[in-house]
N, C-alpha and C positions, 0 to 999 in steps of 0.2 A: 568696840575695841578699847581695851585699857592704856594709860600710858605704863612705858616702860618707869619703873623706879629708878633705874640707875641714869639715863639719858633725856627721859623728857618725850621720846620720840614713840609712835605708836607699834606697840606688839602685834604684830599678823596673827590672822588666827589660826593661821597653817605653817609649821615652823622650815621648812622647805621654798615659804613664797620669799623672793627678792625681787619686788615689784620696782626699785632702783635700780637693777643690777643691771647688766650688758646683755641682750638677749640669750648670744652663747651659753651663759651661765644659767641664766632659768630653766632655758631648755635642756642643760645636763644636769642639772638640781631636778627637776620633775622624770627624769629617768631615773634618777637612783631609787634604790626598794625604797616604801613606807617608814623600816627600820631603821635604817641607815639616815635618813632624814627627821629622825626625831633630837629634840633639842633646841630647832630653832637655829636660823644662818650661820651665828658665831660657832656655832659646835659642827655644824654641815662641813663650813668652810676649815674649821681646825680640824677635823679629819682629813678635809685634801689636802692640807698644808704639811700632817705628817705622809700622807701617799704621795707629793711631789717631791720630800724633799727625798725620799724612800729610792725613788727609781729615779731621781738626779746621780745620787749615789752610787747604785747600781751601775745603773750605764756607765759614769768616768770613773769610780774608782781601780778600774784594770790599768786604766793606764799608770797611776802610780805604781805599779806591780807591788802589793802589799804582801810583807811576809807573813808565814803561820799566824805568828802571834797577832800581826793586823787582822787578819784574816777572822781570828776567836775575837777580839773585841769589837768587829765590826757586828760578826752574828748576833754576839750578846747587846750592844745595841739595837741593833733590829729585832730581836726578840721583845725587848720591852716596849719599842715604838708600837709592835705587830697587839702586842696582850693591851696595852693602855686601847687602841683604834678597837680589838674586840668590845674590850670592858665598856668601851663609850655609847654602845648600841645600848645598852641596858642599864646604866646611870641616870636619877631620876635628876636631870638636869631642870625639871619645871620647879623645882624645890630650892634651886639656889639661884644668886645673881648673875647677872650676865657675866662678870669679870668672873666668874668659875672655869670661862672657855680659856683662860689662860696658862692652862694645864698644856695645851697643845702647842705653843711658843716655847712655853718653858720646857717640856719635854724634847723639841729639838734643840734649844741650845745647849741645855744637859747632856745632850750626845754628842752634838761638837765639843765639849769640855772635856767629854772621856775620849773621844779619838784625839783631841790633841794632847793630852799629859800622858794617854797608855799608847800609842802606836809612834812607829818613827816614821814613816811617808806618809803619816795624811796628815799631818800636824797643821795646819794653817791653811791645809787647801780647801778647806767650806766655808770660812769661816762667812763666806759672800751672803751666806743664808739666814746670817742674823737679819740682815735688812729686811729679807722675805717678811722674817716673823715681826720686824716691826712694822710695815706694811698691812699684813693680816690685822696686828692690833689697831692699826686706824682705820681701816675701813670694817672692820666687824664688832669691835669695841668701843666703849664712850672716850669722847674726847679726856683727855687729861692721862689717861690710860697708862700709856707709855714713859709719862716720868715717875709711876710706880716701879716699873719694872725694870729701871734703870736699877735699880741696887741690887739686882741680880744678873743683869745682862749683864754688865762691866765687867765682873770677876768671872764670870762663865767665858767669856770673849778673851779677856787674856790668857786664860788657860787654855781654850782653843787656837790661839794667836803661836807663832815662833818663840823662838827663846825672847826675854822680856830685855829689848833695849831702849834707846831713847826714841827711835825708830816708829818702837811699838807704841810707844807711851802718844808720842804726839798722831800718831795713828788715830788710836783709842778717842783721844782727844775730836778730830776731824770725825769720826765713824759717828759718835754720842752724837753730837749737834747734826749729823744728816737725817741718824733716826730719830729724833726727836721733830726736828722739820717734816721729815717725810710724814711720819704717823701723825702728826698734828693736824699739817695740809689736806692727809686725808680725811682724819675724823670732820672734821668742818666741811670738806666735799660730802662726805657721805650721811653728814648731818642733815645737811641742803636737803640734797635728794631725796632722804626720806621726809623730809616736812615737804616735799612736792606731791611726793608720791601720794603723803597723808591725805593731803589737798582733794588731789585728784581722786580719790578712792571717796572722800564724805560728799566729793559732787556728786558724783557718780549716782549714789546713795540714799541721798538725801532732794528731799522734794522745794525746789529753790521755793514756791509761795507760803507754802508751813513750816517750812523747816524742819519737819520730823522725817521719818522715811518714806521714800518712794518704794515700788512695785516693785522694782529690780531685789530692793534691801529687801522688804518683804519677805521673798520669795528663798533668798538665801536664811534668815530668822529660821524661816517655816521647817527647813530641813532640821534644824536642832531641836523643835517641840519632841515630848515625851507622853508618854500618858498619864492622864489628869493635867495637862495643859487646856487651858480652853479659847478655843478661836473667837472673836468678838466682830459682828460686823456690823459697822453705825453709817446711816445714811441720813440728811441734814432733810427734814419734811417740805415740801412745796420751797424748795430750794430756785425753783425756776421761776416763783411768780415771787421773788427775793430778788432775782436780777431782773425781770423786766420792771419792777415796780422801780427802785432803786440804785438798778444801774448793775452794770457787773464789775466797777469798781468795789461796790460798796458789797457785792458779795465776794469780791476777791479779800474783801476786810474778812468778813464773815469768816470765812475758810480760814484766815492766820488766826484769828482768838479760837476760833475752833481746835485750831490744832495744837495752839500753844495752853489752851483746856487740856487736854487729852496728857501733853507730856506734861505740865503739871501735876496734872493729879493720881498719875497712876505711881505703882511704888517702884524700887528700882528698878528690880527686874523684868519688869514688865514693859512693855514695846508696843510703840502708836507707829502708821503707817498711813497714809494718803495712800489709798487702791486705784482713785480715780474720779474725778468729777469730785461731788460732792461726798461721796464715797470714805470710808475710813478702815480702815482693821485694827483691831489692838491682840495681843498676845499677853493671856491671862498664864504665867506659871504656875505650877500647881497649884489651881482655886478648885476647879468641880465646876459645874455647872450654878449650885445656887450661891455661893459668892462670888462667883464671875457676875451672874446679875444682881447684886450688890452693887458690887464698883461700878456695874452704868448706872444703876440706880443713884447712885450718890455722884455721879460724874453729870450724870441731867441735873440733879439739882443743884451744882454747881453751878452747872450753864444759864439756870432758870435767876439764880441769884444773880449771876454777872449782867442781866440782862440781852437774855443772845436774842439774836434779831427773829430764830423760828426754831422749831422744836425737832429732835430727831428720835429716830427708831434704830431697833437693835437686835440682832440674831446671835443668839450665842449656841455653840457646841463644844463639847470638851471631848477630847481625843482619850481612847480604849487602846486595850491591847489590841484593836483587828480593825479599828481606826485609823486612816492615816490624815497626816494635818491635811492634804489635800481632798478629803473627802470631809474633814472636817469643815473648810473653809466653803464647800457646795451647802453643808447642813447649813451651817449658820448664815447661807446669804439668803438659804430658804425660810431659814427661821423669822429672818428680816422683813420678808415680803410678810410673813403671817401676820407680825406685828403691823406692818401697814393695814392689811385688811382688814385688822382689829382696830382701827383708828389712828394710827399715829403715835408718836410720843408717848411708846411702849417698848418693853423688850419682851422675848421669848427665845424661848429654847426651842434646840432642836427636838428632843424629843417629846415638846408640846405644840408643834407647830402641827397642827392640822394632822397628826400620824404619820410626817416626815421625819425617818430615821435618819442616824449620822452617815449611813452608806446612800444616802439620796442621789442621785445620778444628773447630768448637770446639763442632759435635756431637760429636766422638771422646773432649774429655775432657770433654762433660758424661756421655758412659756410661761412660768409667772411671770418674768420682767416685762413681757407685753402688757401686762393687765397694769404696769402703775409705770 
């Protein structure tokens, strides 16, 4: 996961998850269609922000009993709110910054400004809704946010607000400093939270003796391989007669330089994983097969220079159109035992392992893993 540019704080890779949010809210975030959730929370939630303030409207505006003319510049307001909430499903919002979601703040208080200077009974009666939308911009937007948007909220407010007296003016004055409070206190809360959430999601993740990833991460990676991605599986040689000799302190050493080898030396994109034990998977993006076994190649002789304490082997397979990573990942642990049986401190491919294809079935290497 990347950091966000504009906060600092880490981007989901699902723009629908609110792993901070209030249960109620995730579980009505993961109902809504796929479409409707693209954008990412700031945009999720500034759609609901126009559909609440939508049917707040609705429901009380009868009681003001508005005439004709209210009546037209209400629709023509809700007409634009309704085409912007269309327009936003199909806006390539992964192209611009997060503060683009304040399109949706500014769009309702733009419609408080036109019912209060064009209608005579609704004139001051929403204007409650500005808070809403400073509100929204602290919990969905970066801190600081909200004194942007004072140079537009002010004059939009008065012109939603009653005839302009002194009234208004020290009104205006008390409203500024709540929203600015309010949205501040939230952005800092919801700044919190997602540096917990982050927390708790790279444990989750992350393997505490390597510090690279664990089985769980793993397994989530494996879902976005493509083809000519290629699966890497390294296993640490006579690993066991490493800790009875040595201790299993000194092989729990073993494992971190191992592991902090592995993220060192692969290139960005490319992804190291503890599987288990002594165990490793790496995630070659498109290499092929024979410079996927380069980088071990050159990743053993790395280890060989640093002095590692015993030598490993390595199964590679690279994923086809009729491949998938998890049939990929049975080849290459197949591929892995081949190279044990060839001696050790080897690698091989799947499609040289003994006439083990990448569709290998994963009774074959639960009986190789008897033999070693």
């Amino acid at each position: 996961m990347r950091p966000d540019p504009e906060d600092g704080t880490t981007r989901r890779p699902r723009g629908g998850d609110l792993p901070w949010a209030p249960a109620w809210l995730r579980a009505g975030t993961r109902r809504v269609p796929a479409r409707w959730r693209a954008g990412g929370p700031a945009v999720v939630a500034g759609r609901a922000l126009l559909l609440v303030t939508g049917a707040l409207l609705a429901l009380t505006v009868w009681v003001l009993a508005p005439d004709a003319g209210d009546t037209l510049v209400l629709a023509g307001v809700s007409a634009a709110a309704l085409a912007l909430l269309a327009g936003s499903a199909v806006l390539p919002w992964h192209r611009w910054p997060v503060r683009a979601a304040l399109v949706f703040p500014l769009t309702v208080m733009g419609a408080l400004a036109v019912l209060g200077t064009s209608t005579e009974h609704l004139a001051g009666a929403y204007v409650p809704f500005f808070v809403l939308c400073f509100v929204y911009v602290g919990v969905f937007l970066p801190p600081r946010t909200a004194f942007g948007l004072l140079p537009v909220a002010v004059p939009l407010y008065l012109l939603a607000s009653d005839d302009l007296d002194l009234t208004v003016v020290v009104r205006t004055a008390v409203v500024v400093c709540t929203w600015l409070i309010v949205a501040e206190l939230l952005a800092q809360l919801a700044r919190r939270q997602r540096a917990a959430a982050d927390v708790l999601v790279r444990d989750a993740r992350t393997d505490p003796l390597t510090t690279i990833g664990n089985r769980r991460d793993l397994e989530d990676r494996m879902t976005r391989l493509a083809p000519g991605d290629t699966v890497v599986v390294c296993d640490l040689d006579h690993f066991k007669q490493v800790n009875d000799t040595h201790g299993h302190a000194f092989g729990d050493q073993v494992l971190r330089e191992f592991g902090a080898m592995l993220a060192a030396g692969l290139r960005r994109d490319d992804y190291a994983a503890r599987f288990g034990g002594e165990e490793f998977v790496l995630l070659l993006h498109a290499s092929g097969t024979g410079p996927a076994m380069d980088v071990v190649d050159r990743l053993r002789q790395t280890w060989r220079d640093g002095g590692g304490a015993t030598t490993f082997s390595a199964g590679c397979a690279t994923l086809d159109e009729v491949t998938t990573a998890e049939q990929a990942l049975v080849a290459a642990d197949a591929a892995l035992y081949a190279a044990k049986r060839a001696g050790r401190d080897r690698t091989r491919s799947a499609e040289a392992a003994d006439g083990w294809g990448p569709r290998v079935g994963a009774d074959t290497v639960r009986d190789l893993s008897h033999e070693f």
